[in-house]
N, C-alpha and C positions, 0 to 999 in steps of 0.2 A: 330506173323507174320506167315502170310501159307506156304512160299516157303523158300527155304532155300536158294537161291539165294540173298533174301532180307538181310537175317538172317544175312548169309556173309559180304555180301556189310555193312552194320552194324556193324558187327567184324570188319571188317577195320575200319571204320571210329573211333571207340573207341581205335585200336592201334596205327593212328596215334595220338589220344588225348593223350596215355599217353608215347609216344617219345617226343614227345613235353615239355610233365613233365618231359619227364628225362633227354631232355638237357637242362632242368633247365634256363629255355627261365623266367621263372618266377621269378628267382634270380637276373635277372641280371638288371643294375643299369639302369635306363632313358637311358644314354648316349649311353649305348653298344644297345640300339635298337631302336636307328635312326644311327647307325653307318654305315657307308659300307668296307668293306674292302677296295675300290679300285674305279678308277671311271669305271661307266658302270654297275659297280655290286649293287645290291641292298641290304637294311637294313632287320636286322629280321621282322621288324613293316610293310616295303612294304611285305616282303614275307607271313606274315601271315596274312596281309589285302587281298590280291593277291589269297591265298587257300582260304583262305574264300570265296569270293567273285565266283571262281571259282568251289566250292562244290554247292554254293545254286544255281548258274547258271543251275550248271548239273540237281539238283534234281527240280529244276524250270520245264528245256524243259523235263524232264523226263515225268513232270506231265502236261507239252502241259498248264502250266501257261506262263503267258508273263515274260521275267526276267528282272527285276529291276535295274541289275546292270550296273553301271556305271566304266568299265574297267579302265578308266585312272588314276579316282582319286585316287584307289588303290596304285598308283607307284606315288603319292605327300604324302602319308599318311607319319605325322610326329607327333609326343609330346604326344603319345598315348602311355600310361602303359602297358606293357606286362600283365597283370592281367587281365585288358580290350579287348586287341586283343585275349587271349585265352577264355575268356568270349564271345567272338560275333562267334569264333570258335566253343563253347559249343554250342552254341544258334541253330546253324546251324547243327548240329549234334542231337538236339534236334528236329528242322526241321523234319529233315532226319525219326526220329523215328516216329514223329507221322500223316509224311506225306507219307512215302512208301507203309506203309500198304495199300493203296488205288489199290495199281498197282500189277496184280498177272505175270506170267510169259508167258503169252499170249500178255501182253504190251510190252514185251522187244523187240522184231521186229516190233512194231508199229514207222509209221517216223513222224519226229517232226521237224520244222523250227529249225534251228540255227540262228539265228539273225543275229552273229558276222560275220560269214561267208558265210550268203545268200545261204544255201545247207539245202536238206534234210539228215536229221540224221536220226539215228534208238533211242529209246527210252535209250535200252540197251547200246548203245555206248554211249551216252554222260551222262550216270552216271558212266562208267568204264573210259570212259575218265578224264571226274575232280578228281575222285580217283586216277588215276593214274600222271594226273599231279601236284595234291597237294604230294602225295609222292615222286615226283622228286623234289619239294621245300620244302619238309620236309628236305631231305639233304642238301639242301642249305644251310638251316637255322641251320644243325646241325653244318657244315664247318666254316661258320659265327660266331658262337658261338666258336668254337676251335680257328679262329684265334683269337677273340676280347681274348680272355683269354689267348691266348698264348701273345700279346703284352703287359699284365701287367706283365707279369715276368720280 
């Protein structure tokens, strides 16, 4: 990759893959991820259908492709293995790798439709944005995990 902007943005995305691993989101039983804490709050399986969905969104308008995603159904996502959501997480991070290189750092102030929100964005903001809002549900999902384990004690 040429810029090291990219490089970066790639470093993140590989450290939220392996938080992920380490709160052991892949251990844990069917039940603890369709669970929710609480009502209003959502399950590790919405939260990680949710970054997903939200990382390729970004790297989509990044690259001024149309994005595919379907926001809602993310927050019905149920009976899906933890193996499988880190797996379509991978896939998207695989994306990322062999789709960024295209964009050098003359694209990051270029604007791009937002769909969701009928505004023009800059290229740069809305891949620092899905990074940034998949690791604010990174912690969610690490919370989620501390309580589902702290209630088998």
């Amino acid at each position: 990759m040429k810029d090291q902007f990219f490089v970066d943005y790639l470093e993140r995305l590989e450290g939220l893959q392996r938080w992920l691993d380490r709160t052991a989101v892949q251990d844990l039983p069917a039940e603890a991820i369709d669970w929710s804490p609480g009502p209003g709050m959502n399950s590790v399986a919405v939260l990680l259908a949710h970054m997903t969905g939200v990382l390729h969104e970004g790297i989509d308008i990044a690259l001024n492709v149309p994005p595919g995603r379907v926001r809602a159904q993310e927050f019905q996502t149920r009976g899906v293995p933890a193996a499988e959501m880190l797996r379509r997480l991978d896939a998207v991070i695989d994306y990322a790798r062999g789709t960024l290189p295209r964009l050098g750092l003359d694209d990051l102030g270029k604007e791009r439709k937002d769909e969701d929100e009928d505004e023009m964005i800059t290229c740069g903001w809305a891949l620092l944005h899905a990074l940034e809002h998949a690791y604010l549900h990174l912690g969610h999902v690490q919370l989620t995990c501390q309580i589902w384990r702290q209630r088998e004690k």
